[in-house]
C-alpha positions in Angstrom: 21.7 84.7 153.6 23.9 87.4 155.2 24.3 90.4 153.0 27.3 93.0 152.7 25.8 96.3 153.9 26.0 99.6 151.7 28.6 102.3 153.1 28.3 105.5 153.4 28.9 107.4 149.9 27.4 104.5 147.9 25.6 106.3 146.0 22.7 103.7 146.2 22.0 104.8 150.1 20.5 108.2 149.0 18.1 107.2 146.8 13.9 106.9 147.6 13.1 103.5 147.6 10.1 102.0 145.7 7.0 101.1 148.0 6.4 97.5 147.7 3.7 96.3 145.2 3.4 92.8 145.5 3.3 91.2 148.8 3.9 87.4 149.2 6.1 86.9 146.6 9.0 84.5 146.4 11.8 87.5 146.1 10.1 89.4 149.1 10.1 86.6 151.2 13.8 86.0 150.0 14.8 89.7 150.9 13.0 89.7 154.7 14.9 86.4 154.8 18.1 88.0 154.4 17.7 91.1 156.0 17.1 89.3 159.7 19.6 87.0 158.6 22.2 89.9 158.4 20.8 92.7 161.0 21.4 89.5 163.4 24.9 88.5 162.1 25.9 92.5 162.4 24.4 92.5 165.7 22.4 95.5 164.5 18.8 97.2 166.1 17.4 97.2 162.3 18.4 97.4 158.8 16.4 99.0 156.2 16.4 97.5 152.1 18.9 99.6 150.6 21.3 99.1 153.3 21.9 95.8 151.1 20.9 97.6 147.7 17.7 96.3 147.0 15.4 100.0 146.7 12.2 98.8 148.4 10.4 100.3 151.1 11.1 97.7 153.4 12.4 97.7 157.0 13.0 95.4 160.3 14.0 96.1 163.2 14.5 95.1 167.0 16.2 94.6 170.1 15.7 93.0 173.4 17.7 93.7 176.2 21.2 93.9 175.6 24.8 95.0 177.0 25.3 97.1 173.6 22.4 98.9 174.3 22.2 98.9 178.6 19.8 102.2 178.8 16.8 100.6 176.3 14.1 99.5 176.5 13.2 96.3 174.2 11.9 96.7 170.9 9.5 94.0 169.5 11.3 92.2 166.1 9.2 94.0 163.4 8.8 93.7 159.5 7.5 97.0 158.1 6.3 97.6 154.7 6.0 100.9 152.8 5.6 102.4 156.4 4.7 106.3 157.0 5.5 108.0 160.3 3.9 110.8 162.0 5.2 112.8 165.0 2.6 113.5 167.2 4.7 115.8 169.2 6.7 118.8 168.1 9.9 117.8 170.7 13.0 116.5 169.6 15.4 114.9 171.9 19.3 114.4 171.2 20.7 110.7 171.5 24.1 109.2 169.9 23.5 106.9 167.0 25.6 104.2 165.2 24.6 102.7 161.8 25.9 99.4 160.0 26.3 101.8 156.7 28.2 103.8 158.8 30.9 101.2 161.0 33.2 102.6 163.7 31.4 106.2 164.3 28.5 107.6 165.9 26.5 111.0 166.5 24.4 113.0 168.2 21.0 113.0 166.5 17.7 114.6 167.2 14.6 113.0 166.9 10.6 112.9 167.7 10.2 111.7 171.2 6.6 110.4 170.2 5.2 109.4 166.8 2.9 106.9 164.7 4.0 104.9 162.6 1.9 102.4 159.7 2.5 100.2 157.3 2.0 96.7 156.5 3.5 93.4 157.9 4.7 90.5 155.4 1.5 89.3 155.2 -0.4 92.4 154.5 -2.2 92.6 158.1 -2.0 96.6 159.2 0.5 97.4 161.6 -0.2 100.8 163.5 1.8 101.4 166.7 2.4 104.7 168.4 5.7 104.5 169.8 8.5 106.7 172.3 11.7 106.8 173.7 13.9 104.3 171.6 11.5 102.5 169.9 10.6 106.1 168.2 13.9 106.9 167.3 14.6 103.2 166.1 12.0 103.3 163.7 13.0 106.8 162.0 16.6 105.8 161.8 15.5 103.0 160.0 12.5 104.9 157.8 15.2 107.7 157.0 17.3 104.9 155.0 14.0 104.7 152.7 14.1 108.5 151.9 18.0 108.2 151.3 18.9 110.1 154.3 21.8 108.5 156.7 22.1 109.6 160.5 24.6 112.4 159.7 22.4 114.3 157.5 20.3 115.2 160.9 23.0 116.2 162.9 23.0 119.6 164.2 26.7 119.9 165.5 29.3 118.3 163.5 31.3 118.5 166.6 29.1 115.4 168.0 29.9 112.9 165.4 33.1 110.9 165.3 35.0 107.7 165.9 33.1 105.4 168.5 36.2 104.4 170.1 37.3 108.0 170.2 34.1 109.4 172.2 33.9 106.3 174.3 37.0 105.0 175.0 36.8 101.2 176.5 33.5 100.9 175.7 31.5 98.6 173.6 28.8 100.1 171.5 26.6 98.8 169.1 26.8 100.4 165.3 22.9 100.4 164.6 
């Protein structure tokens, strides 16, 4: 079922989420359920638990080619469970992000170029992936909504974060 997404200054969206305990059960499988069901209506590259209030470590994410994302690369459709991430290089590189929490602007935001990440599909089996480029900064976007941290909270110049439609005029870009 496609959820309403959390907006920014919900006080819900900067709040640690609870790792997952129980895997298997009915209400997870409800919640992956409705997260895909609602990162695909929005059209988004993930959506993280809280996004539609429920305080789990949970998020999915992916994105094949598209025309609201022209520069990259695919990302295989992941479920992650009570993931941890682990740069394995200190470089950072700037890249404009969107987020459905977040509708109509975008910023600059630095991440990890290269990192590790684990955690746990929705069956249990390990996942453990090291990951770059956009695939990287998917996945911390995504992880950050777990920690209660939103996109602006990492960027460096406020002068880089604004109205979509303002800093790309004619252009159609994706929110998340």
């Amino acid at each position: 079922m496609i959820k309403p997404v959390l907006k920014m200054g919900d006080p819900r969206l900067l709040q640690v989420a609870r790792r997952v305990e129980r895997l298997g059960s009915p209400e997870l499988e409800e919640l992956l359920l409705d997260m895909r069901d609602t990162m695909t209506a929005l059209n988004g590259a993930g959506l993280a638990a809280p996004q539609i209030g429920v305080s789990l470590r949970v998020v999915i994410f992916g994105v094949e080619h598209s025309s609201r994302y022209p520069d990259a690369e695919s990302v295989p459709f992941t479920i992650l469970i009570n993931p941890e991430l682990t740069p394995l290089a200190a470089e950072q590189e700037e890249d404009w992000e969107g987020c459905l929490s977040i509708p109509g602007m975008r910023g600059l935001v630095p991440r990890y170029t290269h990192l590790r990440y684990q955690g746990m599909d929705a069956t249990g089996a390990p996942i453990d992936r090291t990951v770059t480029g956009f695939h990287a900064r998917v996945v911390q976007h995504e992880c950050d909504h777990l920690d209660g941290i939103l996109y602006p909270m990492r960027i460096d110049d406020l002068r880089k974060f604004g109205y979509t439609n303002t800093l790309f005029p004619g252009q159609t870009i994706a929110d998340d």
